[in-house]
C-alpha positions in Angstrom: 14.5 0.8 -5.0 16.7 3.7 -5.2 15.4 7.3 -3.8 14.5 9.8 -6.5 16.8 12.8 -6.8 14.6 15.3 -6.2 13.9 18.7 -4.3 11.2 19.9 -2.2 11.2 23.2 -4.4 11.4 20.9 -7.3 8.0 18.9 -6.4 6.8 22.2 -5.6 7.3 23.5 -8.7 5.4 19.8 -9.8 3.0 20.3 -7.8 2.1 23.5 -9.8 1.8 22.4 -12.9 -0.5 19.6 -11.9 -2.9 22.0 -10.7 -2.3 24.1 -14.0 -2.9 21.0 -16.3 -5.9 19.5 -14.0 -7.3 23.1 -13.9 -7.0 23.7 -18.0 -9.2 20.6 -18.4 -7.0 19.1 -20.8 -5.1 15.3 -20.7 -1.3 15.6 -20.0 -1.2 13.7 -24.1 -3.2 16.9 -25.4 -1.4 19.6 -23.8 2.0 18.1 -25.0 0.1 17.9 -28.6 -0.6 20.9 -28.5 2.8 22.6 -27.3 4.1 19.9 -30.0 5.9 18.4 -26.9 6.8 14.8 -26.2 4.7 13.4 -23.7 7.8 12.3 -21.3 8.8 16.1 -21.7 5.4 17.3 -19.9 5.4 14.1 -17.9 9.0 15.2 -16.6 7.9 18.8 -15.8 4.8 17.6 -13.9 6.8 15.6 -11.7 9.5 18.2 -11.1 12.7 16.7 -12.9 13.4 19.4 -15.0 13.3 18.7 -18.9 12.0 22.4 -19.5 13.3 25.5 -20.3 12.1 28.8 -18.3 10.6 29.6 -21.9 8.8 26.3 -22.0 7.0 26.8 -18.3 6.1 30.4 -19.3 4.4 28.9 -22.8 2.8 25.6 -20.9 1.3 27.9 -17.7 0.1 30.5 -20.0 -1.6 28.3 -22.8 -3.5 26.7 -19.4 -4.6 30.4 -18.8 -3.0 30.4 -15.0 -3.2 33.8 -13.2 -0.6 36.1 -13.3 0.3 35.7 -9.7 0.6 32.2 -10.0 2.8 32.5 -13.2 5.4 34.7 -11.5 5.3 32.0 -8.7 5.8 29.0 -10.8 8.8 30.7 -12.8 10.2 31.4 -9.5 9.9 27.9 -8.2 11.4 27.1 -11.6 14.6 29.1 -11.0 15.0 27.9 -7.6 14.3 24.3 -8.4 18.2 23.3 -9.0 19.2 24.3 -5.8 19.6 21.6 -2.8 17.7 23.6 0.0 14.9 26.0 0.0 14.5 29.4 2.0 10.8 31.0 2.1 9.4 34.6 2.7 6.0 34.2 3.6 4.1 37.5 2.2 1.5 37.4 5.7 1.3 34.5 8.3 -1.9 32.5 7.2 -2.5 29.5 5.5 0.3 30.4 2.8 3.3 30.2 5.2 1.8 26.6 5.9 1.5 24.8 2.7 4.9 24.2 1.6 5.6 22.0 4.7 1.9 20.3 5.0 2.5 19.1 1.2 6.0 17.4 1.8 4.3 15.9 5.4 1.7 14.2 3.4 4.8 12.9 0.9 6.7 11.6 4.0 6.3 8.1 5.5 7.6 9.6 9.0 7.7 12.4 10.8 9.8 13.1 13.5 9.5 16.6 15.1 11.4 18.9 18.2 10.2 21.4 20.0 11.3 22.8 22.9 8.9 26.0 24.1 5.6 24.9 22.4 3.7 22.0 22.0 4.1 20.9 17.9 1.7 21.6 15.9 0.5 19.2 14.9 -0.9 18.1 18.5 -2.2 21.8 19.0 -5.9 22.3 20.0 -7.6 25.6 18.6 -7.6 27.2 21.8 -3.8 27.1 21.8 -3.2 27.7 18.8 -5.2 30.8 19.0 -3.2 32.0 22.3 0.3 31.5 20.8 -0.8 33.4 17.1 -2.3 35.9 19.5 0.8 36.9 21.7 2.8 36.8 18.1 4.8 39.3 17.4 3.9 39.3 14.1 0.2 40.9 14.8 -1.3 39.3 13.1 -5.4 40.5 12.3 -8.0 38.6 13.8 -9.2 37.2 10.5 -5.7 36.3 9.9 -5.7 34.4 13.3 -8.8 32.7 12.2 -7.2 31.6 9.0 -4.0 30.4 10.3 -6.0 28.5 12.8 -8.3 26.3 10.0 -4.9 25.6 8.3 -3.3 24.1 11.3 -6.5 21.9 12.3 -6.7 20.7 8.6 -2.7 20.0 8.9 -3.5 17.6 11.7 -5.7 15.2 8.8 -1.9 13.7 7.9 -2.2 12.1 11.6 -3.0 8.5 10.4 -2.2 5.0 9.9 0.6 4.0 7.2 2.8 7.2 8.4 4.9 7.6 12.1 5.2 10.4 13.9 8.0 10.9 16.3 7.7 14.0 18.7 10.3 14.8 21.1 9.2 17.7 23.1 11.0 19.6 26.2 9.1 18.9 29.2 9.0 23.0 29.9 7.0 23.2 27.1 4.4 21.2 28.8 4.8 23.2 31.7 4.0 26.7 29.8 0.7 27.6 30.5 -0.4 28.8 27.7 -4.0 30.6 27.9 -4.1 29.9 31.8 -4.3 26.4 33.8 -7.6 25.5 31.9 -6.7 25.5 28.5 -3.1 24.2 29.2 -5.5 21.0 31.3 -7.5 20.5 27.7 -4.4 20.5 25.5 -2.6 18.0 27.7 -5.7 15.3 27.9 -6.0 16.3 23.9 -2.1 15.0 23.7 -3.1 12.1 25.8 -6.0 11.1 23.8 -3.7 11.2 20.8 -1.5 8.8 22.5 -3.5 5.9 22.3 -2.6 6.0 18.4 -0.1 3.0 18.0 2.0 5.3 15.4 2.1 8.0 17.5 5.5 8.3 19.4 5.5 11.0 22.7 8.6 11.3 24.2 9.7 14.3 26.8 13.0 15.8 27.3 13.2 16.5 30.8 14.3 19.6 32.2 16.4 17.9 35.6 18.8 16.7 32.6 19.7 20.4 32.1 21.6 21.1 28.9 20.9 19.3 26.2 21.8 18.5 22.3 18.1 20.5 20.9 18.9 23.8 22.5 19.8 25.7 18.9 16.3 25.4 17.8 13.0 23.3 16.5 12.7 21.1 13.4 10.7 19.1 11.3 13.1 15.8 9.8 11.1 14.1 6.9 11.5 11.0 5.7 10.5 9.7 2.3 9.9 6.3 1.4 10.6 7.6 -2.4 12.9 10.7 -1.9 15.6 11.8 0.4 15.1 13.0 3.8 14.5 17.0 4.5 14.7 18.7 7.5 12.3 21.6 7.9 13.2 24.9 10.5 10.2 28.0 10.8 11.3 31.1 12.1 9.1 34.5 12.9 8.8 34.7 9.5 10.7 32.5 7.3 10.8 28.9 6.4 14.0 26.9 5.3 14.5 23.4 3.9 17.2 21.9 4.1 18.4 18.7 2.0 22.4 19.0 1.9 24.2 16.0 3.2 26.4 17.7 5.7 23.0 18.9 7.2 21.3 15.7 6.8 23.8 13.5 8.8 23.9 16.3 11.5 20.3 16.3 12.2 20.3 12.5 12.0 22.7 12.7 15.0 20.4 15.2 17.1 17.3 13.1 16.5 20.1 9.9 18.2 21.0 12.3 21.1 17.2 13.2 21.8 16.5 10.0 21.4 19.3 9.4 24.4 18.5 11.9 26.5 14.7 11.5 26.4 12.3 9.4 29.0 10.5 6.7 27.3 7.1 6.8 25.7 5.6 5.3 28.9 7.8 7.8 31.3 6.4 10.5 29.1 2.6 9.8 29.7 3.3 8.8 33.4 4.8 12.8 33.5 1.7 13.8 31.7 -0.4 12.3 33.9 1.2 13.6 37.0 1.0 17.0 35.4 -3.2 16.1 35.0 -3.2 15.3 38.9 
């Protein structure tokens, strides 16, 4: 079956007006009665193909009463949703920031993730995830903290059968210790624990190797069993999608040279161990 052409903003922007039409209380076949809309024109806008003017959202999200806020976000989303590729400006650093990747991670089929200075998060215990929020730049309030911490525990629900996870992670990120020798102990056997999940993949980078083709940063590559693939990059305070081609291909070739340079999933928990010891 071939992929769907469609963007992460675009089922975003989907996304939204399910939530408007669920929340109106109204059938997708009576709210398209009502606008005098054809049904495939409503069923079209809430799976984010387009079909709809920037009039037509403003008419559909209004008659279903959504908040202001929300409006000026969804007609946003709307304007974006042609582009291939998505950059975000987080307004704080709690849950929000979040919920634009954990909704395309629950789409994908696999997951496949670098890191090179921290473990990912989606293996992060609370304790560490506290620590690293904590010595954040960002300063982020203690509520804040809290908040960002629930989202990130929640995130880790997507860890289940009928999806793979792929992490490549730099062995000096193991080696951080992050929150002192007793926390950085409790995150590792966490890890471990984790491992014994057949579609769970652990690999480790090792530092001896030296140089190596994930220096430039972290990502997040997405696969879809329905879509094209996305990769996903977070910075202090941004997040950006990307879903060109040229991009594509060249992350495809990292994941191959990580893949190359990497110890084996058995190596990996051997080092673990060791590091346990």
């Amino acid at each position: 079956m071939p992929k769907r052409n469609s963007s992460v903003v675009g089922r975003e922007f989907g996304q939204g007006v399910r939530d408007a039409v669920e929340q109106s209380g109204m059938t997708q076949r009576g709210l398209a009665e009502v606008l005098d809309w054809q049904e495939a024109k409503l069923s079209d806008a809430v799976n984010g193909k387009g079909g709809v003017s920037e009039l037509d959202v403003i008419r559909l999200l209004s008659y279903c009463r959504v908040p202001h806020a929300e409006l000026d976000r969804m007609v946003a989303l709307y304007r974006e949703s042609r582009e291939k590729g998505w950059l975000l400006f987080p307004e704080d650093g709690v849950p929000d920031q979040l919920r634009s990747l954990v909704d395309q991670e629950r789409l994908a089929s696999k997951v496949t993730v670098w890191t090179m200075n921290v473990l990912p998060g989606l293996l992060q215990i609370a304790g560490y995830i506290r620590e690293v929020a904590e010595k954040s730049s960002r300063k982020l309030l203690p509520a804040d903290i809290d908040a960002l911490i629930r989202a990130k525990l929640e995130r880790q629900a997507i860890l289940r059968p009928g999806k793979e996870f792929f992490f490549y992670v730099h062995e000096q990120a193991l080696r951080l210790p992050v929150g002192g020798q007793l926390l950085m102990r409790t995150q590792l056997n966490h890890i471990m624990v984790m491992l014994v999940r057949q579609y769970i993949t652990f690999r480790i980078v090792p530092t001896a190797i030296g140089a190596h083709a994930g220096l430039a940063s972290n990502f997040t590559l997405l696969n879809y069993d329905r879509f094209e693939p996305v990769v996903y990059l977070e910075n202090l305070n941004t997040g950006l999608f990307l879903e060109d081609k040229a991009s594509l291909d060249m992350y495809a070739d990292l994941v191959k040279a990580l893949d190359r340079d990497a110890l084996d999933a058995e190596q990996s928990r051997g080092l673990i161990t060791s590091m346990l010891s």
